[in-house]
C-alpha positions as CSV (number, residue, x, y, z in Angstrom):
1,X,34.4,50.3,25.9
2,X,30.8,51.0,26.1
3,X,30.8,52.0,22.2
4,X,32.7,48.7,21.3
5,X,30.3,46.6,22.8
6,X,27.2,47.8,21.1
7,X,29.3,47.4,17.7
8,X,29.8,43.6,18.7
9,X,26.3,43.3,19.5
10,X,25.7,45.2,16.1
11,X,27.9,43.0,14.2
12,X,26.0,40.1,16.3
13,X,22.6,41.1,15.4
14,X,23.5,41.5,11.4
15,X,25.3,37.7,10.9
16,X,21.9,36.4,13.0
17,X,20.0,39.1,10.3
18,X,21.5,37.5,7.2
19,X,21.1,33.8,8.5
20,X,17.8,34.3,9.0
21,X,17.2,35.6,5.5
22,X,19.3,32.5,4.0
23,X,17.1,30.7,6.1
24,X,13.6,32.0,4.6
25,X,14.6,32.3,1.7
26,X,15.5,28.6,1.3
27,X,12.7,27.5,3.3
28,X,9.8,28.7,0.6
29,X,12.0,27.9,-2.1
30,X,12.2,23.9,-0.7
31,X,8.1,24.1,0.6
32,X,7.4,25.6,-2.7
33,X,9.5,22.6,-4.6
34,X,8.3,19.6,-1.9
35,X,4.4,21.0,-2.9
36,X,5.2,21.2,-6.6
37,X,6.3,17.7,-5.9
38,X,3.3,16.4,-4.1
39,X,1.1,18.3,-6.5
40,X,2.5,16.0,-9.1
41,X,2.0,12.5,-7.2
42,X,-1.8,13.5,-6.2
43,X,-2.2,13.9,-10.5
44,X,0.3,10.8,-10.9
45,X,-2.4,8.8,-8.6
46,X,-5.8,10.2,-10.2
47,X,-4.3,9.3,-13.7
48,X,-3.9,6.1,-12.4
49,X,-7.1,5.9,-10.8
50,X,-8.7,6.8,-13.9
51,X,-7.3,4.0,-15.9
52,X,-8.3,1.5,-12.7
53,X,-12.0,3.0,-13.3
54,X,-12.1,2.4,-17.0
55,X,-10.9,-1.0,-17.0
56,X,-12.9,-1.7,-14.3
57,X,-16.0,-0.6,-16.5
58,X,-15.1,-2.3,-19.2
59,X,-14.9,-5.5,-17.9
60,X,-17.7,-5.2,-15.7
61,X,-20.3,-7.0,-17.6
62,X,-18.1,-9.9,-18.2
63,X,-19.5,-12.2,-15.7
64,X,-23.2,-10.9,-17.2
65,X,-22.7,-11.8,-20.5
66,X,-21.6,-15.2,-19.2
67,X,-24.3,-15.8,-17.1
68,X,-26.9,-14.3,-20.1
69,X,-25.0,-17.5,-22.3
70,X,-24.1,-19.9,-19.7
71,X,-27.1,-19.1,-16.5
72,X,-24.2,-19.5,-13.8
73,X,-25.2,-18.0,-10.4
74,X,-21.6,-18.1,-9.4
75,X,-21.1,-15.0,-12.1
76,X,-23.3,-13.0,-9.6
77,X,-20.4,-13.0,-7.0
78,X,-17.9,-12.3,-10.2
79,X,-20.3,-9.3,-10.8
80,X,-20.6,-7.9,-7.4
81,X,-16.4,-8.0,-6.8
82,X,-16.3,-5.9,-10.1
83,X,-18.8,-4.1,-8.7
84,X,-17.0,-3.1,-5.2
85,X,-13.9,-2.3,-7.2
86,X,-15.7,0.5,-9.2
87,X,-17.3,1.7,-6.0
88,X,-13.8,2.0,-4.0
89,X,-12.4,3.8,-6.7
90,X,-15.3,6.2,-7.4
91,X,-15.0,6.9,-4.2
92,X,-11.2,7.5,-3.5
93,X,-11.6,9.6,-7.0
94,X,-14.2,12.1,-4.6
95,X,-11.3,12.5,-2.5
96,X,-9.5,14.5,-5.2
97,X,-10.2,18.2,-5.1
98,X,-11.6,19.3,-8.7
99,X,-13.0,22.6,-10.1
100,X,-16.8,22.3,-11.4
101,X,-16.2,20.4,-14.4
102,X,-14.7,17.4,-12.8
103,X,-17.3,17.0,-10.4
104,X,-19.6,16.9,-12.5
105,X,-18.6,14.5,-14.5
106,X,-17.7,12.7,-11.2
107,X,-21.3,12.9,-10.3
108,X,-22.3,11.7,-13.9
109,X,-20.4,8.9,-13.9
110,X,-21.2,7.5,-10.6
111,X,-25.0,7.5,-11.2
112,X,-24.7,6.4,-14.8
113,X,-22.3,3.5,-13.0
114,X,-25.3,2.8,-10.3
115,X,-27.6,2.4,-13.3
116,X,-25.3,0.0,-15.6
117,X,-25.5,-1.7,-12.0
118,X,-29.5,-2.1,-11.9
119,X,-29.7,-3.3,-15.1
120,X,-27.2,-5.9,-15.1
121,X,-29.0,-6.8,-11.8
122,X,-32.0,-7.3,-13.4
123,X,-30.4,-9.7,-16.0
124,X,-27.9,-11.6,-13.0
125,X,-31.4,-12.6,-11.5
126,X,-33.1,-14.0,-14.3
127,X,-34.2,-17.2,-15.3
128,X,-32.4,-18.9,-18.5
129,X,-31.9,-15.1,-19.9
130,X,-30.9,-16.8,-22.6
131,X,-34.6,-17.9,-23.6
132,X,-35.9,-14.6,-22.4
133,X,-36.3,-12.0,-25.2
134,X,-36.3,-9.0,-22.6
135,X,-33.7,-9.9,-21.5
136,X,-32.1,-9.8,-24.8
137,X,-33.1,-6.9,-25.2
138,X,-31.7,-5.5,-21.7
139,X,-28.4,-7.2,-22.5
140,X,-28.1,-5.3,-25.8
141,X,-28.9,-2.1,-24.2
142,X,-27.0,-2.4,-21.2
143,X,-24.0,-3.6,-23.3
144,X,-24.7,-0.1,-25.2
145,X,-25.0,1.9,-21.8
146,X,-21.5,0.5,-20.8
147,X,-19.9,1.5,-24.0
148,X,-21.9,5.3,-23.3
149,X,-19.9,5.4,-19.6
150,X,-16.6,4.2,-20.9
151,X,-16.8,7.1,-23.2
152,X,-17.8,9.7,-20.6
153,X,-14.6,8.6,-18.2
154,X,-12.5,9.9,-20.8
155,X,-13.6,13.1,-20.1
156,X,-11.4,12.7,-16.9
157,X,-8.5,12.0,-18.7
158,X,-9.0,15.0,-20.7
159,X,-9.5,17.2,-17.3
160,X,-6.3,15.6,-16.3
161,X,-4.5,16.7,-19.0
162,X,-5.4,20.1,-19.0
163,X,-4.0,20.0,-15.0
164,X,-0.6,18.4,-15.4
165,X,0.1,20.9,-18.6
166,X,-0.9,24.0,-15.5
167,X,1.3,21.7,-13.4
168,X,3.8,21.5,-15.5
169,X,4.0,25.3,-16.5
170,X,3.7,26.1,-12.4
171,X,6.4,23.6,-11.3
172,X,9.0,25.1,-14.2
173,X,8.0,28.6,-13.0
174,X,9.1,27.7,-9.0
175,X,12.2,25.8,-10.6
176,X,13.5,29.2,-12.5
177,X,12.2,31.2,-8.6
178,X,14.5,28.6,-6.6
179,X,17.5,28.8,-8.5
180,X,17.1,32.8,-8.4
181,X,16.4,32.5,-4.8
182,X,19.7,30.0,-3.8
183,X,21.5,32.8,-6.4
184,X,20.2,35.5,-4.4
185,X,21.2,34.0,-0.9
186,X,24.9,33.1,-2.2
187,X,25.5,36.6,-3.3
188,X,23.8,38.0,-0.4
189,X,26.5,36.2,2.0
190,X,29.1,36.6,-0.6
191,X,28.9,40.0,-1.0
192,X,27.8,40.1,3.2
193,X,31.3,38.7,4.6
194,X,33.5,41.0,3.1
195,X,31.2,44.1,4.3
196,X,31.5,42.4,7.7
197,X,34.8,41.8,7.6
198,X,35.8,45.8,7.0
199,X,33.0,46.6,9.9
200,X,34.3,44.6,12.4
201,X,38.2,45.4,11.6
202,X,36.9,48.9,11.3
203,X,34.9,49.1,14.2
204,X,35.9,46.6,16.7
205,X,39.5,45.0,15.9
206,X,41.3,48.5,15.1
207,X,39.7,50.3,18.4
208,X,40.9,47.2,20.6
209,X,44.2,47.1,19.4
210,X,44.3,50.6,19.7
211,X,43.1,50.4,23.0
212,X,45.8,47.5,23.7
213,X,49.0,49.7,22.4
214,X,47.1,53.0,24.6
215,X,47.6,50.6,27.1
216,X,51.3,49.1,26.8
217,X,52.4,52.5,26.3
218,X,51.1,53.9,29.4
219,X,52.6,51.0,30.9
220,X,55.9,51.6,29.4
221,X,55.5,55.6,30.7
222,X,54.7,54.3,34.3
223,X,57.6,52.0,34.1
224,X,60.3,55.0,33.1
225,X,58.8,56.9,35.6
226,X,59.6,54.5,38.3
């Protein structure tokens, strides 16, 4: 009887065995997946923030070009919500991990950006700029220097696309690893219940019931006996 209970513990210990290797295995192969997946929103968001940046760029000397024609204060407050809207992004773009190249450029492009700033400053806080040949000539070359920053945020995009291609290439590779990992698991138990089901009518079943007929028979002689 001894002997029959260490095989049911046995037999316990191996269906708790293979559960917990169905269990890992599908557990890396869905953490693997679910970072795949977040991998691709963090790019999904910096692609967007990218395009946020370059718009916001571009359209930043809107309100001084209107002032330089039109000498409006009120395009100074146009100006510095433009400006806040570059600086928020910049700095949600920091929060993105990059390799060297990116932030470098990141570093580029925000002091380029703090410059285009001061000189558009200089021309918000000018007196009829439009009379003013400096600046003119300020206007001119800051319109030039926005043009030169535009240009060097597309070096993000090109960054970018260099990560969702490795992205792409990494998140087919875990696709083909979790459907040979599921594979794996369903053979594993398929090919597991049968061996378990010959162990345990092997091992346990067949020694209890021939225990149980030992039994009825030695009943049956005691009875005759009688």
């Amino acid at each position: 009887m001894i002997g029959i209970n260490k095989k049911i513990m046995g037999s316990f210990i191996l269906v708790i065995a293979l559960s917990s290797i169905s269990i890992g295995m599908a557990y890396f192969t869905m953490k693997g997946l679910i970072e795949a997946i977040n991998e691709g929103k963090t790019l999904s968001r910096r692609v967007d923030l990218i395009g946020d940046l370059r718009l916001y760029i571009n359209k930043l000397l809107i309100p001084v070009n209107k002032y330089f024609i039109e000498g409006d204060p009120l395009e100074r407050d146009h100006y510095d919500r433009r400006i806040m809207q570059i600086s928020a992004t910049l700095e949600e773009l920091k929060q993105h991990k990059g390799e060297g190249r990116w932030q470098e450029i990141l570093r580029r492009v925000g002091d380029n950006t703090s410059k285009l700033g001061e000189m558009a400053v200089e021309i918000l806080y000018m007196e009829n700029p439009a009379r003013n040949k400096k600046a003119a000539t300020l206007m001119r070359e800051t319109n030039a220097f926005s043009e030169q920053l535009i240009d060097e945020t597309e070096e993000f995009h090109n960054i970018t696309a260099d990560e969702m291609k490795k992205m792409e290439e990494l998140a087919k590779d875990k696709k083909e690893r979790a459907i040979t990992m599921f594979a794996a698991v369903i053979i594993i138990n398929i090919l597991a219940l049968p061996l378990l089901y010959l162990y345990l009518s092997r091992y346990i079943t067949r020694p209890i019931l021939a225990l149980h007929e030992g039994t009825k028979k030695r009943k049956a002689r005691s009875k005759a006996g009688n």
